[in-house]
FIKOLTOR-505664 format. One record per residue (C-alpha): residue number from 1; x, y, z. Coordinates in steps of 0.1 Angstrom, whole numbers. Layout:
<sites>
> num, px, py, pz
> NUM, X, Y, Z
...
</sites>
This chain:
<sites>
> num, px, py, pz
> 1, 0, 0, 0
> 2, 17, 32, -10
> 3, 19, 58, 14
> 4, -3, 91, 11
> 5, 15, 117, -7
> 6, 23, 148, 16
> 7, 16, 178, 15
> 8, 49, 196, 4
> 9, 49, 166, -27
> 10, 10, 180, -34
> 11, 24, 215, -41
> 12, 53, 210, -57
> 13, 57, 174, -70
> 14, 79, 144, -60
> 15, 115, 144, -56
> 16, 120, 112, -83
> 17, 98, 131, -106
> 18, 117, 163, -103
> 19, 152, 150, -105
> 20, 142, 129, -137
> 21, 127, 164, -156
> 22, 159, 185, -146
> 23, 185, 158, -151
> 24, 170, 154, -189
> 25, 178, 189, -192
> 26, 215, 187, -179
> 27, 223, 154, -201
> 28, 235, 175, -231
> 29, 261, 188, -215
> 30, 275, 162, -196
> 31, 291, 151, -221
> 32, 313, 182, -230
> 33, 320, 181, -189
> 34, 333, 143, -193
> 35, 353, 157, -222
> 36, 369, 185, -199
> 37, 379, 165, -172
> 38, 392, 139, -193
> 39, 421, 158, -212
> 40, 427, 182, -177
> 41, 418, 159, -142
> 42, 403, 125, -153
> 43, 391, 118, -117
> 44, 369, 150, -117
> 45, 342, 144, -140
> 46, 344, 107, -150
> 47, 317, 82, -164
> 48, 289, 79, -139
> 49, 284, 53, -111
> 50, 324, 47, -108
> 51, 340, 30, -81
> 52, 374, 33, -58
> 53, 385, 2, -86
> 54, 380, 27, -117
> 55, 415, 30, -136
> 56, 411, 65, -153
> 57, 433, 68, -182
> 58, 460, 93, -183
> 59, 460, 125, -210
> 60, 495, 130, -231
> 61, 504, 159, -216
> 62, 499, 173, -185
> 63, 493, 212, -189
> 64, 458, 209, -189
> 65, 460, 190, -155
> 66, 486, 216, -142
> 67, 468, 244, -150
> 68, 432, 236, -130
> 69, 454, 228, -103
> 70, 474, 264, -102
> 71, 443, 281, -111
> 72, 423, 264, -84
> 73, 454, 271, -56
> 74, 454, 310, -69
> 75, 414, 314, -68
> 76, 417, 297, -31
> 77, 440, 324, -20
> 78, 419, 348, -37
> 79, 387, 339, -24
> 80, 401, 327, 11
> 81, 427, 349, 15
> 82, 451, 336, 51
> 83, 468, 367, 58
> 84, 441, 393, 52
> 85, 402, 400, 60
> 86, 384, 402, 25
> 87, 353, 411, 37
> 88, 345, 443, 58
> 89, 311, 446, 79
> 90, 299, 481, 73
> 91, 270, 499, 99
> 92, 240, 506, 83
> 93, 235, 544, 77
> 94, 207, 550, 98
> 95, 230, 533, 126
> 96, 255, 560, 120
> 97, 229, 588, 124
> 98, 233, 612, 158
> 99, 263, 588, 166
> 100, 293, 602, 186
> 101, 328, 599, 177
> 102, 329, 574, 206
> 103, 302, 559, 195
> 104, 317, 558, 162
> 105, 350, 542, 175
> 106, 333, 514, 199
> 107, 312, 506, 170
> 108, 341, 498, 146
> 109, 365, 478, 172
> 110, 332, 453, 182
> 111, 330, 448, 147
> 112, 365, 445, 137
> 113, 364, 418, 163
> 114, 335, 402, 147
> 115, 355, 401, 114
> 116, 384, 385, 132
> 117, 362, 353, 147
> 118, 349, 346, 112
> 119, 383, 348, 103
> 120, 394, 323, 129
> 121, 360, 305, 118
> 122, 373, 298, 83
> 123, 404, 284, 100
> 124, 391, 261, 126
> 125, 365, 248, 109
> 126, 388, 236, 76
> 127, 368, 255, 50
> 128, 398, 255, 25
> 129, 404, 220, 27
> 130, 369, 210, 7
> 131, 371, 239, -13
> 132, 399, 231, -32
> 133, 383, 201, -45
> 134, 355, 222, -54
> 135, 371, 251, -70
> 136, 393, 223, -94
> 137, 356, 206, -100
> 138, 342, 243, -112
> 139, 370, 253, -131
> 140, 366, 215, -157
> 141, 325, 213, -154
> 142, 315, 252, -147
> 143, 296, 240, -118
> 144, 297, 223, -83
> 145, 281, 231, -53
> 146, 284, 237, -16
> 147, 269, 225, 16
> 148, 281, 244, 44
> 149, 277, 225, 79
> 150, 268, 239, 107
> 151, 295, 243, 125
> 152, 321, 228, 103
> 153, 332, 230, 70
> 154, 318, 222, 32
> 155, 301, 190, 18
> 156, 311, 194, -17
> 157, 284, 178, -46
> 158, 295, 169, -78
> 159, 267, 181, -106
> 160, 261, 140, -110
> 161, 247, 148, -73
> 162, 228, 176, -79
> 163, 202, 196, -106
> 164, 192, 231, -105
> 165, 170, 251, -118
> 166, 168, 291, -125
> 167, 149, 319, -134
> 168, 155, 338, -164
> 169, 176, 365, -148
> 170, 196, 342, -128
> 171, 177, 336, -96
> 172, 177, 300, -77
> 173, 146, 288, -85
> 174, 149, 245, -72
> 175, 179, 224, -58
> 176, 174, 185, -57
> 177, 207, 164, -45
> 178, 204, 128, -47
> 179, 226, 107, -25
> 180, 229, 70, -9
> 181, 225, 67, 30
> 182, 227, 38, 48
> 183, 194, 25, 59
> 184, 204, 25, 98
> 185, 204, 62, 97
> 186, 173, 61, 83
> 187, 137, 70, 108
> 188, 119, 34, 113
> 189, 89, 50, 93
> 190, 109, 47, 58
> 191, 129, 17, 65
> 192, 96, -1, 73
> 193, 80, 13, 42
> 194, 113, -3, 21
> 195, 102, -33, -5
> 196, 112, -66, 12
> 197, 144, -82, -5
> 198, 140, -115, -27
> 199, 159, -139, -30
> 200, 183, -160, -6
> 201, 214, -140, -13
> 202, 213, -105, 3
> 203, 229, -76, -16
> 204, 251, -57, 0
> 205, 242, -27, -16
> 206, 205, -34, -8
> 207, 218, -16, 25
> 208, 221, 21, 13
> 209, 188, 38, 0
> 210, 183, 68, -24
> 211, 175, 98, -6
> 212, 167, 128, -23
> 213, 170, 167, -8
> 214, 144, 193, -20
> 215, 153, 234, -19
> 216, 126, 248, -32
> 217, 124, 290, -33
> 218, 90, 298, -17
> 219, 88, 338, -20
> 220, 110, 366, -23
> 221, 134, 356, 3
> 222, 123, 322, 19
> 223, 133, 287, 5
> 224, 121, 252, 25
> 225, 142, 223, 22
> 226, 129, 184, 33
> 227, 143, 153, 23
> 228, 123, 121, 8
> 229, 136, 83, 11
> 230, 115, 58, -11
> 231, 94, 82, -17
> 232, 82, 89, 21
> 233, 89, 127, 34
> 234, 110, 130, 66
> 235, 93, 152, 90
> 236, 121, 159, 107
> 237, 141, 173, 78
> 238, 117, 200, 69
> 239, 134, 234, 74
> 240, 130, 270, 63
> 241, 159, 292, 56
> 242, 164, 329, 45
> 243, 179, 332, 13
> 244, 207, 352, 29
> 245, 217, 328, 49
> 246, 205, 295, 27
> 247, 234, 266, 34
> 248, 233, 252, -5
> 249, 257, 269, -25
> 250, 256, 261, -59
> 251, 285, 282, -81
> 252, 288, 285, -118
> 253, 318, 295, -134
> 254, 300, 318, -162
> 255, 266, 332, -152
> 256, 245, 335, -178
> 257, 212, 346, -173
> 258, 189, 320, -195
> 259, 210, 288, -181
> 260, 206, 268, -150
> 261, 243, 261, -157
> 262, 276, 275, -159
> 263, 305, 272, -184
> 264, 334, 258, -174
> 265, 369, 276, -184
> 266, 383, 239, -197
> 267, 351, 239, -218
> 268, 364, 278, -236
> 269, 397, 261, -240
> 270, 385, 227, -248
> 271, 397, 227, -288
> 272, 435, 241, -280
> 273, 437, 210, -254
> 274, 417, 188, -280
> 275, 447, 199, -305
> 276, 471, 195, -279
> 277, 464, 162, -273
> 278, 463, 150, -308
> 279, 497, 164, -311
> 280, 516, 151, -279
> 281, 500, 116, -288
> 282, 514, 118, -318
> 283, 548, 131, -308
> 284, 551, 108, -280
> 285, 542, 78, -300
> 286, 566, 90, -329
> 287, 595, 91, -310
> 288, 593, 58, -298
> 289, 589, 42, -327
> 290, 621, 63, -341
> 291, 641, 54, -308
> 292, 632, 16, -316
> 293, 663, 2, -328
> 294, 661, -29, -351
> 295, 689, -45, -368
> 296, 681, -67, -399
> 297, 703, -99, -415
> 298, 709, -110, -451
> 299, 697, -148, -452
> 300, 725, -156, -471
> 301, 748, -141, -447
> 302, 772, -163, -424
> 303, 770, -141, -394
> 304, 752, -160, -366
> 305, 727, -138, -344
> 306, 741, -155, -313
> 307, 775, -139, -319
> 308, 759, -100, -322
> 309, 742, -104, -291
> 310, 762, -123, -271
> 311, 791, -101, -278
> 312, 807, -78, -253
> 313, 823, -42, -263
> 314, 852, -47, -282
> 315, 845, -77, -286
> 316, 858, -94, -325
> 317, 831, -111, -344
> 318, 840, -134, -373
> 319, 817, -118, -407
> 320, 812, -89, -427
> 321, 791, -68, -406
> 322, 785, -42, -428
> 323, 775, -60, -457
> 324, 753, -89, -435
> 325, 737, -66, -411
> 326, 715, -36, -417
> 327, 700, -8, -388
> 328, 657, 0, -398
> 329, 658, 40, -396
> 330, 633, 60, -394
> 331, 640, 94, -405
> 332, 614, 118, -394
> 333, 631, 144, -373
> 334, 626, 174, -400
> 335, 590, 159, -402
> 336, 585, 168, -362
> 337, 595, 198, -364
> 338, 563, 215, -371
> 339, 544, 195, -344
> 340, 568, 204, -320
> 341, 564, 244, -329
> 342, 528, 240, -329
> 343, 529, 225, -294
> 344, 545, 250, -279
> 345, 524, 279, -293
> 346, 495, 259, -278
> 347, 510, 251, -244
> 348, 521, 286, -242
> 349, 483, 299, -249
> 350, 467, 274, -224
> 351, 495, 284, -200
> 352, 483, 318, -200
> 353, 445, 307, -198
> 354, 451, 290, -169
> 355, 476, 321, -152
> 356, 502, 293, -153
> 357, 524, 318, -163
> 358, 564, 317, -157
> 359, 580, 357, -164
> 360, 608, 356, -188
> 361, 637, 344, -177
> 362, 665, 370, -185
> 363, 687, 389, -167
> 364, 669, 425, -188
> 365, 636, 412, -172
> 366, 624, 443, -159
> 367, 605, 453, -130
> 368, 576, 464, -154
> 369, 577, 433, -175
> 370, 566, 419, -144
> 371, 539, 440, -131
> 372, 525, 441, -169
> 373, 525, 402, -170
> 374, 507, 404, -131
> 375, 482, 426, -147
> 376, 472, 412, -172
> 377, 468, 375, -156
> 378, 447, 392, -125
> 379, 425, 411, -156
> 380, 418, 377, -168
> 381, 402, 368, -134
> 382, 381, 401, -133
> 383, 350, 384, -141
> 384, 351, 353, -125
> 385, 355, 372, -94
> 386, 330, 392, -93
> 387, 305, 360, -98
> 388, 319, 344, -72
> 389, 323, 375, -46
> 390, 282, 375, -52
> 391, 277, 332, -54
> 392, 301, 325, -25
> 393, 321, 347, -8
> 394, 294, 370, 7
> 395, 265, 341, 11
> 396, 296, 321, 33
> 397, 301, 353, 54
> 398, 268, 359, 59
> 399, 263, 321, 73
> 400, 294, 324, 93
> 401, 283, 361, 106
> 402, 248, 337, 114
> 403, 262, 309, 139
> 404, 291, 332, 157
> 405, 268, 366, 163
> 406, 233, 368, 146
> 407, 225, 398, 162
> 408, 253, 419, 140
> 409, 229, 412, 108
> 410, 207, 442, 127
> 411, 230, 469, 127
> 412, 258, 459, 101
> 413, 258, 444, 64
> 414, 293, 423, 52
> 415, 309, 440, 20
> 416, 336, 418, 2
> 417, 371, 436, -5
> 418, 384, 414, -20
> 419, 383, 399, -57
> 420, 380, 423, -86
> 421, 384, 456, -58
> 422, 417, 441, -45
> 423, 428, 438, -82
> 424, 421, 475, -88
> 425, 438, 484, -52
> 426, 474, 467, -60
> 427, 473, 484, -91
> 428, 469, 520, -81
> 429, 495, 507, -53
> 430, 518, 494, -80
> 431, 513, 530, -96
> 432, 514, 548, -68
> 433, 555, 533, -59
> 434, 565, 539, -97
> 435, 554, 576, -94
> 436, 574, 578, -59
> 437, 604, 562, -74
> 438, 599, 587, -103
> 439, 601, 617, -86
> 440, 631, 608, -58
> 441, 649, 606, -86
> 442, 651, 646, -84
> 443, 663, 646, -50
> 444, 641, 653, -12
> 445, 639, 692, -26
> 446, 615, 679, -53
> 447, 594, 660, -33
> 448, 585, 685, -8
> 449, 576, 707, -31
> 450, 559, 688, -58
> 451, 543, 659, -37
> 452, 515, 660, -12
> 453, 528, 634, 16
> 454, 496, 635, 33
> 455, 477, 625, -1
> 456, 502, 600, -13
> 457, 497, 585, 23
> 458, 469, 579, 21
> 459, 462, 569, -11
> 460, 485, 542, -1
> 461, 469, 532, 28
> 462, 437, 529, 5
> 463, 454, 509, -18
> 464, 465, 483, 8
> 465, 429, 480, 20
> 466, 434, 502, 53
> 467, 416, 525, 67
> 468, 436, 562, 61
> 469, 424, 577, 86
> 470, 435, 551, 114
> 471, 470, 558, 102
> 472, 475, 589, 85
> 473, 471, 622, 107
> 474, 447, 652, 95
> 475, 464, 686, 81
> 476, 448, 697, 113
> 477, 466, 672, 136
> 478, 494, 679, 115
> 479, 498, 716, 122
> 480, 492, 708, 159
> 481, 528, 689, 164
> 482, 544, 710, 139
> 483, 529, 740, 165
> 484, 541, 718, 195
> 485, 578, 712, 182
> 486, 581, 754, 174
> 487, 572, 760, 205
> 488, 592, 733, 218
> 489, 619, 748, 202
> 490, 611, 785, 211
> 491, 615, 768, 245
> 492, 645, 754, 243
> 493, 662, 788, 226
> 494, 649, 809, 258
> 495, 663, 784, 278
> 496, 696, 786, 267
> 497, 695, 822, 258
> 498, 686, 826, 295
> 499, 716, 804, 309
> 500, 734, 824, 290
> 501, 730, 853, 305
> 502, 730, 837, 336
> 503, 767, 828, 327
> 504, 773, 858, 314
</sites>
């Protein structure tokens, strides 16, 4: 007898029935994702329902491999940076109104403290660690997504684990995961309601059951979440979240507004590595077939084969060697040639796709070679950071900012600063130290009189992501000490004028 559908499957449907629509939609392009992973990280994206005993075979080359892992290390940093907050958590304005300096100053240090436990958070509860995985997973498919525990770190789904579906301008819409749990985790309810196994052989994998999630948006800014398991729906799953604050996190590499997924960067690339491919096969395989050596004998010839191989160097051998035996050459070195130009023109552009970038080794390398070459890599990024600054970065903070001090979210709103801002800030730093070398060159008389300290101060303090006027003094506190040290010295001139006289 089936059990009686609930309520939550009344209005919106069954999880089986909703995975199968979605996943018919996302079958197209798993096959350009399998493709990916194949020629970068086989392991990533392979054929479905592998096991621990799957041998994935190997690409030619390994720059495609190389580069998702040194993109996915620099987007880690970038995203997660260890050494600096890249988020700041800014009062609201009508907080700020009729507030004292005081006020002003206590405000900022509670939440400066704030900003270092979620900080701390990211460290002690490992949320690099699954990341990494998930950033090498987004950069070959375009999409993966994010489950962040509470109190831990991330559950990272694969998109075999997940579908998702979105509104036309982007917006979450549905999230259905689908994952195997072992029936002893399972309320007594479902595992009662299981179909009896046949047969007098029990299979072992009879033990795990499909359960499915559901994340369905409700309104503006609500989403529900409940799981089912053989078609049953657990009570005790059922839970509503803000969208703010909403644990799933898929990402998407591209966002394009009229697709529920994203585009991986492999997947813009994928014809160079295609190409590259075809050629390293062909290379490698070429060359061992010219380093085969084979020696040939005349059947007529009195040489005996025993003799050749048994004999040591130096070694005399009774026959005309070079009339009897013969060496099969292949002479194809002029033919590789080409090949091996082309292969380096394409490992040289995938490099750069993937900011797997070395700088020219040479001792006229100049410091502007370099910042030009950091430029333009970080420029690359530009986009891709600003999607995920608005999928990730600030939906993590805001989850964090949730379990360590819920009560900031009523006076203070996280702002990332991080990401395509922080690319802009190091380069108006890097210009700001080329105009300073620039005008030293004219001596300390040039610079006081051509250069405002107090600006150039604090433009650099801007630049490194500091507040100015924590660190750099007003004109107004300026003129104060300069008064103080005149008067100090007025001081000090009466002082001796007066011993002096005294002496005198």
């Amino acid at each position: 007898m089936e059990a009686e559908q609930h309520q939550l499957q009344k209005d919106y449907g069954t999880a089986t029935d909703n995975w199968t629509k979605l996943k018919q939609k996302r079958t197209s392009l798993e096959s350009v994702w399998k493709d990916c992973s194949k020629l970068t990280l086989p392991y990533v994206f392979p054929e479905e329902n592998t096991t621990e005993d799957t041998y994935y075979p190997t690409p030619y080359n390994s720059i495609g491999s190389s580069g998702v892992n040194a993109l996915a290390s620099k987007l880690l940093l970038a995203l997660l940076p260890p050494t600096s907050t890249f988020f700041r958590l800014l009062p609201f304005d009508d907080i700020m109104k009729g507030a004292t300096a005081e006020q002003e100053i206590a405000l900022d240090k509670e939440l400066s403290k704030i900003e270092g436990d979620i900080i701390q958070a990211i460290d002690t509860q490992g949320l690099r660690v699954n990341l990494f995985e998930a950033l090498k997973m987004l950069v070959v498919t375009g999409n993966t997504m994010l489950f962040k525990v509470p109190g831990k770190g991330f559950k990272v789904y694969s998109p075999y684990q997940y579908v998702v579906q979105r509104d036309f301008v982007g917006n979450l819409v549905k999230i259905i995961t689908k994952e195997k749990v072992s029936k002893s985790v399972l309320p007594k309810e479902i595992v009662d309601a299981l179909p009896a196994e046949e047969g007098p052989k029990k299979d072992v994998n009879k033990d795990e059951v499909d359960i499915y999630t559901t994340v369905i948006r409700q309104n503006l800014n609500k989403f529900i979440s409940y799981q089912e398991a053989n078609g049953i729906v657990i009570e005790s799953t059922i839970e509503n979240h803000n969208e703010d604050i909403l644990p799933y996190i898929p990402l998407r590499w591209t966002s394009s507004t009229d697709e529920d997924y994203g585009r991986g960067l492999v997947e813009q690339y994928l014809g160079d590595l295609r190409s590259l491919e075809g050629l390293s096969q062909v290379i490698v395989e070429g060359t061992a077939i010219m380093s085969k050596v084979i020696f040939g004998k005349k059947p007529s010839s009195t040489t005996r084969i025993n003799d050749l191989t048994d004999a040591l160097n130096g070694e005399f051998v009774v026959g005309d060697l070079e009339k009897d035996i013969s060496v099969l050459r292949v002479d194809k070195n002029s033919d590789f040639s080409i090949p091996l130009q082309l292969q380096q023109v394409l490992e040289s552009r995938l490099s750069k796709a993937f900011l797997n970038l070395e700088i020219r080794q040479s001792e006229r390398t100049t410091a502007t070679e370099v910042r030009a070459t950091q430029n333009e890599l970080n420029a690359v990024l530009g986009g891709t950071f600003s999607v995920l600054a608005n999928d990730f970065q600030l939906p993590t903070i805001k989850i964090l900012l949730d379990e360590i001090e819920p009560k900031t979210k009523k006076i203070a709103d996280p702002a990332i600063v991080a990401g395509i801002s922080s690319i802009s800030r190091e380069k108006d730093l890097q210009d700001l130290t080329v105009m300073a070398q620039a005008i030293s060159q004219f001596g300390p008389e040039a610079v006081n009189k051509y250069m405002d300290l107090q600006g150039y101060f604090t433009q650099y303090a801007t630049s490194l992501g500091i507040d100015p006027d924590k660190v750099v003094r007003s004109k107004d506190e300026v003129q104060q000490i300069e008064q103080a040290e005149q008067q100090a010295m007025q001081a000090e001139q009466q002082q001796q004028q007066m011993q002096q006289m005294q002496q005198g």
